[in-house]
Steps between C-alpha positions, in 0.01 A plus 500: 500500500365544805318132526916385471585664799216391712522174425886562575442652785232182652777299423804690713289596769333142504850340522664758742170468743483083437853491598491736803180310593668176456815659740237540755296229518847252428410307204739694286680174477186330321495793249606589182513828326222316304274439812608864642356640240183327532462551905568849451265596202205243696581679822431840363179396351435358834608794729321763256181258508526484949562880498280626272237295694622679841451816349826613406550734210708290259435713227761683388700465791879445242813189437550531873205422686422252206854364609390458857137359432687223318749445758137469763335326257782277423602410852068385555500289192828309628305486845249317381671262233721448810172452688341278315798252336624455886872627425617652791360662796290786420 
């Protein structure tokens, strides 16, 4: 049961953090729930990856500081799709 609720879990926090990501980078208007999901879930693998390689204890660490290293992780990956597809200024 407990494989359920992670996965769960990945997917609410992925969306929540894609779309607060999305809020702050403004391409929430380019985004579905669909590609929330996605940003959000990539961004945490992303932020846990760039802090884990800084040093930061990610072990352990609970839903809201996951939360928050998928918003960071998030907001980089639209950064650089932003970066490199030329949409806006970034």
């Amino acid at each position: 049961m407990g494989a359920e609720v992670g996965w769960i879990a990945w997917i609410v926090i992925g969306g929540l953090a894609g779309w607060i990501a999305s809020k702050f980078m403004g391409t929430d208007a380019q985004q579905g729930i669909f590609l929330n999901i996605v940003v959000g879930v990539v961004g945490a693998f992303l932020g846990g990856f760039l802090l884990g390689a800084l040093g930061v204890d990610i072990e352990g660490a609970g839903y809201f500081f996951s939360f928050l290293t998928a918003i960071l992780g998030a907001c980089i990956l639209l950064f650089l799709v932003k970066l490199v597809t030329g949409r806006g200024k970034a």
